[in-house]
Rosetta silent file (secondary structure, phi, psi, omega in degrees, C-alpha in Angstrom):
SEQUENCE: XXXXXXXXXXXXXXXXXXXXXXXXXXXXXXXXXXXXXXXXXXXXXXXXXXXXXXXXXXXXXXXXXXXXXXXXXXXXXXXXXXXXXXXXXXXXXXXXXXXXXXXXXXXXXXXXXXXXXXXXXXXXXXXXXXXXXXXXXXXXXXXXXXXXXXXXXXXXXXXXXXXXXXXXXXXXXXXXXXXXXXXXXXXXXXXXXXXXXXXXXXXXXXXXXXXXXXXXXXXXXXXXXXXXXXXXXXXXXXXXXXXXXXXXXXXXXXXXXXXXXXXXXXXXXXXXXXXXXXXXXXXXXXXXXXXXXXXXXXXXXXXXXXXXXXXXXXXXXXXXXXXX
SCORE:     score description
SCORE:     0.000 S_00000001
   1 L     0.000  129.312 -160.359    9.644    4.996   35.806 S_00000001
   2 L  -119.593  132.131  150.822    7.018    7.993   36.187 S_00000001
   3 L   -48.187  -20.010 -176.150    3.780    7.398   38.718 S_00000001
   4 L   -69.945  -75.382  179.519    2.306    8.791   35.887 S_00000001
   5 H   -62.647  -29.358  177.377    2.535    5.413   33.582 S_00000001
   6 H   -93.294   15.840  146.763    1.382    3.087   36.750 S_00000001
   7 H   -79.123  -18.925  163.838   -1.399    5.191   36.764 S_00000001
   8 H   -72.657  -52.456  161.393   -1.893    4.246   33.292 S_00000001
   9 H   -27.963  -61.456 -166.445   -1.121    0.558   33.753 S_00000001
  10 H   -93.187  -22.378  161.772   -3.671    0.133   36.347 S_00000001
  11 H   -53.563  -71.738 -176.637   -6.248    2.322   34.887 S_00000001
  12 H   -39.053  -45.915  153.562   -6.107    0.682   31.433 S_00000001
  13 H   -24.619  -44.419 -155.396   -6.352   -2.703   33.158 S_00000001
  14 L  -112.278   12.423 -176.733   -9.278   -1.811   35.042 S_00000001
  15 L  -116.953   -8.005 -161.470  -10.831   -0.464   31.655 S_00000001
  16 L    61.921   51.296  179.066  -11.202   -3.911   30.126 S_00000001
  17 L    63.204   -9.763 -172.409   -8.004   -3.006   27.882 S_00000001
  18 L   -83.667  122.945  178.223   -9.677   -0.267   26.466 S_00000001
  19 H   -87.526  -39.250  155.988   -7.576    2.570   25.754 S_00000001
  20 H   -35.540  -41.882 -175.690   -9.909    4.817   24.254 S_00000001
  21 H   -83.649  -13.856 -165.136  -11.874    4.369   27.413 S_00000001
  22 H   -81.332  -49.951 -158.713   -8.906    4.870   29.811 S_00000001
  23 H   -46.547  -74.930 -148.256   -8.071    8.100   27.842 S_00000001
  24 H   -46.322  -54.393 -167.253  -11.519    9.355   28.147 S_00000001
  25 H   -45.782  -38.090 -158.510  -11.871    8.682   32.121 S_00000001
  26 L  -112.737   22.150  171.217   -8.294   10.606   32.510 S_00000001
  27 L    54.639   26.961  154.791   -8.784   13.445   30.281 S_00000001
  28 L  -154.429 -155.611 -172.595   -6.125   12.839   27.452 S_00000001
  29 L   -51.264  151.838  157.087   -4.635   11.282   24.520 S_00000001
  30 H   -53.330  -65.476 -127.880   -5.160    7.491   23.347 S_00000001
  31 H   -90.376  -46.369  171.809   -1.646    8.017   21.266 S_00000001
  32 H   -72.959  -32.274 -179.311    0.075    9.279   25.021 S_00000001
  33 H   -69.665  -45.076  172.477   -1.140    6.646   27.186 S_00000001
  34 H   -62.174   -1.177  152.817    0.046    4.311   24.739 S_00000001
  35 H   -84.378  -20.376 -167.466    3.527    5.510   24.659 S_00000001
  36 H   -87.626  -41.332 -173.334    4.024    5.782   28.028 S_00000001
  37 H   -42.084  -44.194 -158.859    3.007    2.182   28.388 S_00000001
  38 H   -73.873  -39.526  157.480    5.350    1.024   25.803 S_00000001
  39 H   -37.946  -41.460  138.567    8.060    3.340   27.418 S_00000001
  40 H   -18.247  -73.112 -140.123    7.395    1.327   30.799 S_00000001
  41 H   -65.128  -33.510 -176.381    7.440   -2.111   28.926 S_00000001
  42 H   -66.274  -30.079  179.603   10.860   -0.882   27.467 S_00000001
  43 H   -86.835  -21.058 -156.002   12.471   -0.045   30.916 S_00000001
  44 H  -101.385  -39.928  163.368   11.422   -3.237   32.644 S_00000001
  45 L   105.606    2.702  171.811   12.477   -5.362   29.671 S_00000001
  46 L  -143.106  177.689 -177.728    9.002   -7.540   29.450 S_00000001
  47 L  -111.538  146.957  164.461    5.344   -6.821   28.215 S_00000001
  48 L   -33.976  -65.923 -175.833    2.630   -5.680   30.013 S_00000001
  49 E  -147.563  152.539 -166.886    0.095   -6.546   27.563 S_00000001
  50 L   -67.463 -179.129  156.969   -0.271   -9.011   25.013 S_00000001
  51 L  -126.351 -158.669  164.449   -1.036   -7.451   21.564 S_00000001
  52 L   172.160   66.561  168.251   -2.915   -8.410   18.406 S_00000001
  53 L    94.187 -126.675 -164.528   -2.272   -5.617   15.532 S_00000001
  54 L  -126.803   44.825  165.239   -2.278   -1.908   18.234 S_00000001
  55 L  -103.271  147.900  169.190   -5.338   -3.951   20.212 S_00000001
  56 L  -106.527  134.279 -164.429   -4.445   -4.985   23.677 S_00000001
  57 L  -125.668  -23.021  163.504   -5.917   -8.571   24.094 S_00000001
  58 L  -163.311 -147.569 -143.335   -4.663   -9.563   27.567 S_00000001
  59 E  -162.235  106.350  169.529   -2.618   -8.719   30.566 S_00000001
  60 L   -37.299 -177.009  179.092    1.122  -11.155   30.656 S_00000001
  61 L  -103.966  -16.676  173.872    1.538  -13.103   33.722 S_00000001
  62 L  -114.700   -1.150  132.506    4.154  -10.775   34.586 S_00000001
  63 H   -16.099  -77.972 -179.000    1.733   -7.747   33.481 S_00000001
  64 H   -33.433  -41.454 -154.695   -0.361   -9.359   36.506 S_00000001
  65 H   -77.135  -60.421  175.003    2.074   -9.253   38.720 S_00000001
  66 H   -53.172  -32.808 -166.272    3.381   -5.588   37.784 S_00000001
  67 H   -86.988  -18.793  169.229    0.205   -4.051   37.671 S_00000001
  68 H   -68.063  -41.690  177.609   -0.683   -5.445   41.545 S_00000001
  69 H   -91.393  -30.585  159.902    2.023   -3.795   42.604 S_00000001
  70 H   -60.098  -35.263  162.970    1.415   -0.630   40.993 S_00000001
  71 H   -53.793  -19.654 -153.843   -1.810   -0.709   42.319 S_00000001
  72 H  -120.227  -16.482  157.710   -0.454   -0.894   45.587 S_00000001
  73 H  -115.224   -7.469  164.171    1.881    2.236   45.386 S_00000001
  74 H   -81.518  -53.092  167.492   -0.850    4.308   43.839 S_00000001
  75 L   -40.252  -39.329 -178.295   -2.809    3.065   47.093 S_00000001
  76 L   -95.327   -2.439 -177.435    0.370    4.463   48.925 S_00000001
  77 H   -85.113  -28.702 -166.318    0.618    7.955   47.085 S_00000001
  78 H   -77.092  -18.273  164.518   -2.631    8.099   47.622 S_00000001
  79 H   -48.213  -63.466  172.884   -2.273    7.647   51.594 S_00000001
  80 H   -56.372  -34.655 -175.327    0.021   10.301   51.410 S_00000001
  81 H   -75.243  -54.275  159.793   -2.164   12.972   49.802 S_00000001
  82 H   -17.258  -80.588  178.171   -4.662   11.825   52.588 S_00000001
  83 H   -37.944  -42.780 -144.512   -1.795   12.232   55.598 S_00000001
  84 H   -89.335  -38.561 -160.385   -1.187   15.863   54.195 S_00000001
  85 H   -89.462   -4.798  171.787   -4.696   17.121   53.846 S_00000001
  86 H   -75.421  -57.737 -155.913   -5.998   15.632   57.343 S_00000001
  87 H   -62.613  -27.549 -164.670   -3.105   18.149   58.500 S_00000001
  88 H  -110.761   -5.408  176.998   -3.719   21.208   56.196 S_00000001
  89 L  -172.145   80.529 -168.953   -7.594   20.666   56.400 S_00000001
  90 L   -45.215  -39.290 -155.184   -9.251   18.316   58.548 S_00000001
  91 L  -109.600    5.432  166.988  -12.923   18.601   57.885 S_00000001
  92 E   -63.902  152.281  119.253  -11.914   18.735   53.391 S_00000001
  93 E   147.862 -124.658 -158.424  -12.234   15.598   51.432 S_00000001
  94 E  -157.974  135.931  121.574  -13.922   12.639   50.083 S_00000001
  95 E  -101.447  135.275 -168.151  -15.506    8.985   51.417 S_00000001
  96 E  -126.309  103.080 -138.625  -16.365    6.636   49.354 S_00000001
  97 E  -121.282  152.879  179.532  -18.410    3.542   50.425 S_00000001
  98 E  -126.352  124.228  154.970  -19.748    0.097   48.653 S_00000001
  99 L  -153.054 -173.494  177.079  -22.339   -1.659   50.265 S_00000001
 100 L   -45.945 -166.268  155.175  -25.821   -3.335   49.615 S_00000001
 101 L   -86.494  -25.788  168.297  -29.328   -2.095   48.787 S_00000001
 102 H   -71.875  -37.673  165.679  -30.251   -2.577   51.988 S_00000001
 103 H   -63.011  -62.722  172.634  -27.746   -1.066   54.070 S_00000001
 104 H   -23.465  -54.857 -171.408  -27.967    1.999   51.452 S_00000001
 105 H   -55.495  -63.065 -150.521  -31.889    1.977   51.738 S_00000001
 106 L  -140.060  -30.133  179.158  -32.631    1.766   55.311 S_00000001
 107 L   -80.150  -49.366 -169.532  -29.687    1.159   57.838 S_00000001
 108 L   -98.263   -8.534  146.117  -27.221    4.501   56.467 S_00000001
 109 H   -28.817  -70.376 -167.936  -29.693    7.322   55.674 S_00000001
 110 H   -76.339  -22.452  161.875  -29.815    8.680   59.194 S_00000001
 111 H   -40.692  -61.869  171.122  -26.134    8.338   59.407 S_00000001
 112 H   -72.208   -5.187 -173.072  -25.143   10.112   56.522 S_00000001
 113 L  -116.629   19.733  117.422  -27.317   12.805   56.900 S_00000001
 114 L   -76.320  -12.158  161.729  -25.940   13.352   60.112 S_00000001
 115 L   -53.018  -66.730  172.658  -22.779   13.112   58.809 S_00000001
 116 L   -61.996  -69.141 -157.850  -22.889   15.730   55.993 S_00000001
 117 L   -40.467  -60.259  156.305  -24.371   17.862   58.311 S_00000001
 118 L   -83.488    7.452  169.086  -21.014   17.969   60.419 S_00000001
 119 L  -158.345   45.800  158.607  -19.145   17.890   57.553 S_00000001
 120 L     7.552  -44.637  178.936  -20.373   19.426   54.908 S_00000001
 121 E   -92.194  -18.309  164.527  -17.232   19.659   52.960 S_00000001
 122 E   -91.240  125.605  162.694  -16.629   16.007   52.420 S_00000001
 123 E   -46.330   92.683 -172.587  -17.521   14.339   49.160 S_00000001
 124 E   -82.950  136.880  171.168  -19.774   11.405   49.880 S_00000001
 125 E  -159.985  126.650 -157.076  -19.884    8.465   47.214 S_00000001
 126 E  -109.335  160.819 -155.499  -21.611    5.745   47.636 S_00000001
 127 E  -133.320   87.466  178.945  -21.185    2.635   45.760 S_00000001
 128 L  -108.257  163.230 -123.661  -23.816   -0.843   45.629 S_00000001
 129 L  -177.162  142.439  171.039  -22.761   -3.951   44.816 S_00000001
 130 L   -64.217 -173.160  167.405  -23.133   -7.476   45.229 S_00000001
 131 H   -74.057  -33.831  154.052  -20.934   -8.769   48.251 S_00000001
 132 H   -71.216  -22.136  147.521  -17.838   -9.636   45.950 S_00000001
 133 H   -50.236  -30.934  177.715  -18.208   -6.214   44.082 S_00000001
 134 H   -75.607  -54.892 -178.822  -17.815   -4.861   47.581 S_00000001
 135 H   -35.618  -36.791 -167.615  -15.030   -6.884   48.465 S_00000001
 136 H   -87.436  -37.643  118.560  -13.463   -6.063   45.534 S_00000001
 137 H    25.164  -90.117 -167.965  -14.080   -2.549   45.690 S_00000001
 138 H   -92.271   21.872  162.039  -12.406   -1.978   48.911 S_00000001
 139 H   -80.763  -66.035  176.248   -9.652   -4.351   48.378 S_00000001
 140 H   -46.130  -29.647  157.693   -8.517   -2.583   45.118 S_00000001
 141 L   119.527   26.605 -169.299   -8.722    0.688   47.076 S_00000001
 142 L   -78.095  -48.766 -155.511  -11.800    2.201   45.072 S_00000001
 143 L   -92.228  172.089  154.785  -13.960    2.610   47.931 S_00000001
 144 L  -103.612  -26.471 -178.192  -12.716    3.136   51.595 S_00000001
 145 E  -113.806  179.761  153.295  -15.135    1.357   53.564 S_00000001
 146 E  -132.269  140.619  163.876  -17.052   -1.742   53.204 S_00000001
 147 L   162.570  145.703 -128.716  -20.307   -3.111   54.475 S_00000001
 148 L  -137.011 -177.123 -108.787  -22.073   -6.436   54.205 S_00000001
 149 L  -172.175  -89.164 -177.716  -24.046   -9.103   55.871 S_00000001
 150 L   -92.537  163.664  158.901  -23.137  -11.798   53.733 S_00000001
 151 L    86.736   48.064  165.776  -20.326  -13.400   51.817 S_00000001
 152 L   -36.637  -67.160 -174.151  -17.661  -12.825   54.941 S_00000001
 153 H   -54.336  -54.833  134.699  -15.196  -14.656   53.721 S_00000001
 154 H    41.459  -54.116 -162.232  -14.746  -12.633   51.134 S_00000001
 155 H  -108.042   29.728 -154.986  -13.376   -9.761   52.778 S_00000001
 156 L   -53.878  -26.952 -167.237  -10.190  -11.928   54.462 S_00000001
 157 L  -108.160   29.616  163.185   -7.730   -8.773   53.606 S_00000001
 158 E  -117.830  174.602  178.048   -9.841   -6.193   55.249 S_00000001
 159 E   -81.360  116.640 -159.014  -10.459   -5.131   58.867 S_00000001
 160 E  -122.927  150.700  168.309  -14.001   -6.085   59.372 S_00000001
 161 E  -159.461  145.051 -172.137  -15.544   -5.093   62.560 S_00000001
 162 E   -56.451  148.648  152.237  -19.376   -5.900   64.219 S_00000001
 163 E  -127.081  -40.765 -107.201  -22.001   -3.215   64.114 S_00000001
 164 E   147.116  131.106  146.567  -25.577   -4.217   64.549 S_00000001
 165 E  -101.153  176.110 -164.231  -27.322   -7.446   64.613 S_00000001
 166 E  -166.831  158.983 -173.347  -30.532   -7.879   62.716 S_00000001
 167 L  -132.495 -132.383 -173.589  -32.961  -10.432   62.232 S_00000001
 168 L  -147.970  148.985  174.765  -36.520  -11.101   59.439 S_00000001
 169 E  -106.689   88.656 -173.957  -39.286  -10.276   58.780 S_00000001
 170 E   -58.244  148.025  175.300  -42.405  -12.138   57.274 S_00000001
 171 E  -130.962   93.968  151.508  -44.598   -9.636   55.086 S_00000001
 172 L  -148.711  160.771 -154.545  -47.840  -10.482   54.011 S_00000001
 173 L   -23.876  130.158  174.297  -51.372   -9.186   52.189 S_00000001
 174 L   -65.514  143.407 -162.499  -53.695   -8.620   55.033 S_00000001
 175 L    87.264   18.054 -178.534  -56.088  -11.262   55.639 S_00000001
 176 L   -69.663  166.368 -169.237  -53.185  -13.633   54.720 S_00000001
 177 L  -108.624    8.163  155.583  -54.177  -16.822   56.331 S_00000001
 178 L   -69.690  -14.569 -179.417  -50.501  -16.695   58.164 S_00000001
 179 L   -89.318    5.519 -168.483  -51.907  -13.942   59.956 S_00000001
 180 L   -98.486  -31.167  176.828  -54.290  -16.348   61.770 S_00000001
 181 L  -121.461  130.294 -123.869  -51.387  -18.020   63.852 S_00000001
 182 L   -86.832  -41.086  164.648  -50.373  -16.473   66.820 S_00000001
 183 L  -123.516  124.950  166.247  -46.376  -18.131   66.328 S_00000001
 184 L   -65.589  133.981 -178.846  -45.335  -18.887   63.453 S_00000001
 185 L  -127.894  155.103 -169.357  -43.130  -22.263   62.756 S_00000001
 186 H   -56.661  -41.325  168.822  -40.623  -22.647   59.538 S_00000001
 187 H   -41.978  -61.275 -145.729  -43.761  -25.360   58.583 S_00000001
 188 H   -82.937  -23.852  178.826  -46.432  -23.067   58.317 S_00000001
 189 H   -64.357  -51.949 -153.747  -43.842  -20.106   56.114 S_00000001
 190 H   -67.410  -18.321  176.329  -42.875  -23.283   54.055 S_00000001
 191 H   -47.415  -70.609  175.925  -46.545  -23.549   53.075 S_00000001
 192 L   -78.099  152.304  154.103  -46.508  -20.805   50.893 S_00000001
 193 E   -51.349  120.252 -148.434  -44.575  -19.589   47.817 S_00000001
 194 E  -124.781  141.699  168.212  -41.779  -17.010   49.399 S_00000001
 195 E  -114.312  124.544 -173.731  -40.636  -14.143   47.568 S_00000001
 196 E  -144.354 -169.877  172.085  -36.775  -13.102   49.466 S_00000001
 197 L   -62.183  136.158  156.157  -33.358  -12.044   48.715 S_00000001
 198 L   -54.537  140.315  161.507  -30.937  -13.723   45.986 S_00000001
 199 L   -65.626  134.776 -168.422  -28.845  -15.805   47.525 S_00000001
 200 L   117.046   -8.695 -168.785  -25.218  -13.788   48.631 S_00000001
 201 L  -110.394 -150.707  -85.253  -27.626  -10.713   49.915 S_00000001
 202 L  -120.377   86.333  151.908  -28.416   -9.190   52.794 S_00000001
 203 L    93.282    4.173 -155.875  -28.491  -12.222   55.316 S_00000001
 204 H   -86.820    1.125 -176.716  -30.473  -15.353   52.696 S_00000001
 205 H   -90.671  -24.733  174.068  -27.863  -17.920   53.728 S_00000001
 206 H   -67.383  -35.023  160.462  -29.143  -17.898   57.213 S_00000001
 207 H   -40.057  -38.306 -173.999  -32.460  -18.552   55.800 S_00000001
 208 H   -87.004  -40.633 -170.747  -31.545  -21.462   53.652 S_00000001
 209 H   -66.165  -31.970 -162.668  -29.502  -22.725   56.431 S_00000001
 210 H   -72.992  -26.321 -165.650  -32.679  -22.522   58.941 S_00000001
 211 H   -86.762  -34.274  154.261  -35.071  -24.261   56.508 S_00000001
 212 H   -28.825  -64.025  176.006  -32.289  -27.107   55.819 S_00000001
 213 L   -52.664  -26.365 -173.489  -31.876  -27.737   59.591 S_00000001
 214 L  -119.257   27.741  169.940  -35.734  -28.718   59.562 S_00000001
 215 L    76.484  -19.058 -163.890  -35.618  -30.750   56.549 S_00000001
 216 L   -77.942  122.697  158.037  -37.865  -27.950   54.416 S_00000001
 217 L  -123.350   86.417  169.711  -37.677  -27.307   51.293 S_00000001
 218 L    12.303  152.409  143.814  -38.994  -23.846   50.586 S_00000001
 219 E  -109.429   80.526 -165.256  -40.613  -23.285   47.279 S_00000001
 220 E   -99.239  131.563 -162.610  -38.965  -19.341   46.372 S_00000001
 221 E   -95.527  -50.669 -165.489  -40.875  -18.108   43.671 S_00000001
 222 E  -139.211  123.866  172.120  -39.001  -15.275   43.339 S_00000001
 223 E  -139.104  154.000 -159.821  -35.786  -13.205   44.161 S_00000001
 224 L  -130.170  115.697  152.006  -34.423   -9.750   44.448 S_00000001
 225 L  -120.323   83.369 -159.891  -31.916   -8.108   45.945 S_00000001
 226 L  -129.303  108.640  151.825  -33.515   -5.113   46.509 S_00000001
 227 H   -12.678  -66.856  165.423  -36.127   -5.191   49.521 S_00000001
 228 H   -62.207  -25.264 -178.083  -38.591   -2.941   47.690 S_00000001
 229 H   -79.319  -24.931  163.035  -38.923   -4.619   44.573 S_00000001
 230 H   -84.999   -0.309  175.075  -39.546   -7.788   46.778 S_00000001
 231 H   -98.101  -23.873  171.461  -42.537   -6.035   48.809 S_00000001
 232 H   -55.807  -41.536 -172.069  -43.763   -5.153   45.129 S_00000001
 233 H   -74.339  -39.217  175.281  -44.247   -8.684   44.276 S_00000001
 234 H   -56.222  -38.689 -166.754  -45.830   -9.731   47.586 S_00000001
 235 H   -66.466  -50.259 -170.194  -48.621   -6.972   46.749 S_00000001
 236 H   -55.122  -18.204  176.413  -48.842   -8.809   43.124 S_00000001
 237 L    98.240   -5.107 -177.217  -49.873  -12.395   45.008 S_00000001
 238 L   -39.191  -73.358 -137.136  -46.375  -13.735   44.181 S_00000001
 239 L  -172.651  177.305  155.618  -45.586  -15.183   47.345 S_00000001
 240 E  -110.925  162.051 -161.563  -45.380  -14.056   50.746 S_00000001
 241 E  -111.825  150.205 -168.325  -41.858  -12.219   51.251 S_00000001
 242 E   -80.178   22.672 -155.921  -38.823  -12.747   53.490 S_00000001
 243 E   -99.451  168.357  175.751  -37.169   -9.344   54.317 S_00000001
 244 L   -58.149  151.607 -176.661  -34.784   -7.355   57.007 S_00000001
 245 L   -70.662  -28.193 -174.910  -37.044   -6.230   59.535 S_00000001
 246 L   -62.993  -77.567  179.069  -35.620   -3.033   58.874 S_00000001
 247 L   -45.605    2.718 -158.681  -36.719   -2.788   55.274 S_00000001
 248 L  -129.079  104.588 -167.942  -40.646   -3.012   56.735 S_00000001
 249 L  -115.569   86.313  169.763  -41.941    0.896   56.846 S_00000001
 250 L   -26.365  -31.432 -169.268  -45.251    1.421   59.077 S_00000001
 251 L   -92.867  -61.072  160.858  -46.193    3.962   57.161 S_00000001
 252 L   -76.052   -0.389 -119.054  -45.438    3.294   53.514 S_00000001
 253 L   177.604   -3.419 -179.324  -45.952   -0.387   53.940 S_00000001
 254 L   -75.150   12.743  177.808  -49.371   -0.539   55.869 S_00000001
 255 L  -110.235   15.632  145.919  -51.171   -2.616   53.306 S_00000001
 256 L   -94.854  150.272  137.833  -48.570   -5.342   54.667 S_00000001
 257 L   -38.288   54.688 -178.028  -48.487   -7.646   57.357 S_00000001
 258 E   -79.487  149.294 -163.480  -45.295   -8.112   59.003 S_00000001
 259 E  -146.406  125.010  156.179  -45.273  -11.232   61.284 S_00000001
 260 L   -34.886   34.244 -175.863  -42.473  -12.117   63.524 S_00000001
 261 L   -55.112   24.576 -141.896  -39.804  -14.749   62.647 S_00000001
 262 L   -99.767  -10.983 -166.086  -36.947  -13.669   64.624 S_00000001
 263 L   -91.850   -6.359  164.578  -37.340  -17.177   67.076 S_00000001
 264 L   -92.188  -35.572  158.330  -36.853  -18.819   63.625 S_00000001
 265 L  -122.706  150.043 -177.332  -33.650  -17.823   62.007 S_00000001
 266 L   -56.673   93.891  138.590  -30.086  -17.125   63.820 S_00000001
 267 L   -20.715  152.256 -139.774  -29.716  -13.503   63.407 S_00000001
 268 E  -128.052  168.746 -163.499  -27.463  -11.839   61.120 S_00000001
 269 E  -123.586  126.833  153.943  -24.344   -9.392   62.146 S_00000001
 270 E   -94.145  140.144  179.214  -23.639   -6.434   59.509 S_00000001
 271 E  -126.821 -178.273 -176.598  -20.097   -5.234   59.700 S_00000001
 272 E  -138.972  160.142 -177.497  -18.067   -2.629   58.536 S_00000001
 273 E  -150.347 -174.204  173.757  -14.425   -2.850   57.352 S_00000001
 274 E  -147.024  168.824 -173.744  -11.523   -0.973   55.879 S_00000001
 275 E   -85.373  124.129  164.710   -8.728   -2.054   53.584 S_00000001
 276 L   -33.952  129.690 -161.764   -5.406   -3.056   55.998 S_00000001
 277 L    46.428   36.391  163.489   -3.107   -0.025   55.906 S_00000001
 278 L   -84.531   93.003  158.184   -5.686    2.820   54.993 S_00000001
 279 L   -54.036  120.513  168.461   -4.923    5.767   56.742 S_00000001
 280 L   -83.842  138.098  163.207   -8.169    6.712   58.455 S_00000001
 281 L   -81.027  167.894 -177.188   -9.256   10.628   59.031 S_00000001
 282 H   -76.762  -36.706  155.704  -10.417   12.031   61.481 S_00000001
 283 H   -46.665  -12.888  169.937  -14.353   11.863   59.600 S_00000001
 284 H   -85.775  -28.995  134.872  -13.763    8.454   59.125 S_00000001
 285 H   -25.870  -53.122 -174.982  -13.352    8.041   62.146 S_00000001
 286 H   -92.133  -56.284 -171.544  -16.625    9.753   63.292 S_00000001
 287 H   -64.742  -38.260  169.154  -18.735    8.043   60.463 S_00000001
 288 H   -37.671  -71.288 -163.037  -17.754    4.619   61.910 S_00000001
 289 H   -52.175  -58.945 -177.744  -19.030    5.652   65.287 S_00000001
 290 H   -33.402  -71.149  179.917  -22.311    7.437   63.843 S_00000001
 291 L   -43.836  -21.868 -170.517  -22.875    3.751   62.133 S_00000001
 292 L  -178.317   80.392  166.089  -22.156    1.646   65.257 S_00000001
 293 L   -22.542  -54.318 -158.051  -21.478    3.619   68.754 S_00000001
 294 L   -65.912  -26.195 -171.848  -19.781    1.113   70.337 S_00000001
 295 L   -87.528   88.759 -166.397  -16.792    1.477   67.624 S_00000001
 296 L   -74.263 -174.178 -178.383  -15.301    4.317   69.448 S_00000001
 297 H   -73.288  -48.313 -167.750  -11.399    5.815   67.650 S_00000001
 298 H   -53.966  -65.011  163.930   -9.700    3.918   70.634 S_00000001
 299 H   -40.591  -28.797  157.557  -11.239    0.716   69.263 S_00000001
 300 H   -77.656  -35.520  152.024  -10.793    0.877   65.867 S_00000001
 301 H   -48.810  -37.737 -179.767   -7.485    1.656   66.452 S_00000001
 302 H   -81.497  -31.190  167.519   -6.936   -1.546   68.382 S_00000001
 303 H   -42.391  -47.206 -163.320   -8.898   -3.608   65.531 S_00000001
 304 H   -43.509  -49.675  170.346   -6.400   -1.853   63.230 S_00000001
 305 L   -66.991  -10.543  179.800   -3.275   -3.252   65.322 S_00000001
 306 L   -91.040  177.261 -177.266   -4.248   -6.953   65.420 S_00000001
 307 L  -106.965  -16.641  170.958   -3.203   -9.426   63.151 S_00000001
 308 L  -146.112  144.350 -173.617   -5.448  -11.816   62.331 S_00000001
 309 L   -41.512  -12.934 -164.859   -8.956  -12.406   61.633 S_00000001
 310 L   -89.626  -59.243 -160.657   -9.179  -14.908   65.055 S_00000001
 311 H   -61.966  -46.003  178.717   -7.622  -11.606   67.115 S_00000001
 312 H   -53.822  -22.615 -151.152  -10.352   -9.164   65.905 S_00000001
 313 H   -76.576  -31.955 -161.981  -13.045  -11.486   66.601 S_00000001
 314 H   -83.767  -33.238  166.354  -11.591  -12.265   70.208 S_00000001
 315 H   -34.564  -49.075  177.537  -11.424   -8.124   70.544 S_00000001
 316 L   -98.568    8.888 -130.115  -15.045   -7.989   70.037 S_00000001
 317 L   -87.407  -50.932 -151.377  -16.108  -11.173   71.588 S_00000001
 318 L   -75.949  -17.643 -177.456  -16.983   -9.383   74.479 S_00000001
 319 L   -71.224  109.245 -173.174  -19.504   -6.845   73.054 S_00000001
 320 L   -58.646  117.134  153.425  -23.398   -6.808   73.237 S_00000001
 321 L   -74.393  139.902  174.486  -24.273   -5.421   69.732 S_00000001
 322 L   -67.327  135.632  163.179  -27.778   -3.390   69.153 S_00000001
 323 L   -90.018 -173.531 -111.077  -30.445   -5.637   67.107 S_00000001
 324 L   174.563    0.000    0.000  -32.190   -3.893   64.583 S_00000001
């Protein structure tokens, strides 16, 4: 058995069966990957992948199984390459991150470009995604970090840890007649047609949950989840729109309103995570912190040592997070 073929395994998988396509991604023959698989299937004594003439049409049950775990020692070779080059070159290499449009947009700008700036030499790649593309992402080991807002549960086999709370923002045309009351109540937003977030993005379940809680039922006209494309539609008369407070740019954004809603929905926590047993570098290490001060090395280290999702929580229990 060659590292070589469960890199083939788990590529091809991860291709939608396509062999042509694995070949391309990995620079070489169709006609070799498909030998080495069948060399594999021959030492193990069962198949991989179904067939159907020299088509691969689905992945065995004990395919599944093999191909999990190959993923999972490519995850540990890959550790290793990691281990050697924090030693032979600390400030070399690659991060690779999945998170929203929102986080992307407006929370991780000033980060990263303080980032590159001390490290120059690391490969940034950034990856967005609903919240189960992220999960899945950093479970499978494409990305290293993750971080999301919504869809928690989700991310039960990573280390998740608080960064920032954050609350909403009403946005609308000036001379809106919302702009006429001094506090706002979930009644008078409920009034209007709302342009927000798809539900699953950046925070919309606390929203649904707040309007629920009063009996309301919203009329959303429209959804996005891309902040700007929902301040387009507000200009257009859609609705008035729902966004991170964050996402609302004095500057670029002055022919909006924004009006306060934060005594109206439960603030929302963005976190950051890693997959359990990811060696961290020492830049990964420093890009946490850039992203969320409080998560010093010492801390992340201790997240790293607990064991369950109850222990991190009670780790961080005690810590006032910055809102946002």
């Amino acid at each position: 058995m060659k590292l070589q073929q469960l890199r083939y395994i788990w590529e091809v998988a991860h291709h939608d069966l396509n062999v042509s396509a694995t070949a391309q991604s990995l620079y070489t023959s169709q006609p070799g990957i498909s030998k080495q698989i069948r060399l594999l299937e021959d030492e193990l004594g069962v198949e991989i992948f179904a067939r159907s003439g020299k088509h691969l049409t689905h992945i065995t049950p004990a395919g599944e199984a093999i191909i999990k775990t190959a993923g999972e020692v490519l995850r540990k070779v890959e550790g290793i390459k990691q281990v050697a080059q924090e030693f032979s070159d600390e400030r070399k290499g690659a991060l690779s991150i999945a998170t929203t449009h929102t986080q992307a947009r407006y929370a991780l700008p000033p980060v990263i470009r303080e980032f590159m700036s001390n490290y120059p030499d690391v490969a940034l790649h950034m990856h967005q995604g609903t919240p189960l593309q992220i999960s899945e992402l950093a479970a499978d080991g494409t990305v290293d970090f993750a971080i999301a807002t919504e869809a928690l549960e989700l991310f039960g086999d990573l280390i998740m840890m608080p960064c920032y709370r954050w609350n909403r923002t009403v946005l609308v045309p000036r001379n809106h007649p919302l702009t006429q009351i001094s506090r706002l109540q979930l009644k008078d937003v409920a009034e209007f047609p709302i342009v927000t977030y798809v539900f699953g993005f950046t925070g919309r379940s606390k929203l649904d949950e707040a309007f629920i809680e009063e009996g309301l039922s919203p009329k959303v006209v429209f959804t996005a989840a891309d902040a700007d494309v929902i301040k387009t539609y507000v200009r257009l008369g859609l609705g008035i729109g729902i966004v991170a407070k964050m996402a609302y740019d004095p500057e670029l954004d002055s022919d909006l309103v924004p009006l306060d809603v934060s005594h109206l929905f439960d603030a929302s926590v963005t976190k950051i995570g890693f997959r359990r047993g990811t060696f961290l570098r020492g830049y990964m290490y420093e890009f946490i912190e850039l992203f969320a001060p409080h998560l010093t090395r010492e801390l992340v280290d201790e997240a790293y040592r607990r064991h369950s999702k109850s222990e991190i929580e009670e780790l961080f229990a005690h810590i006032d997070l910055p809102v946002y």
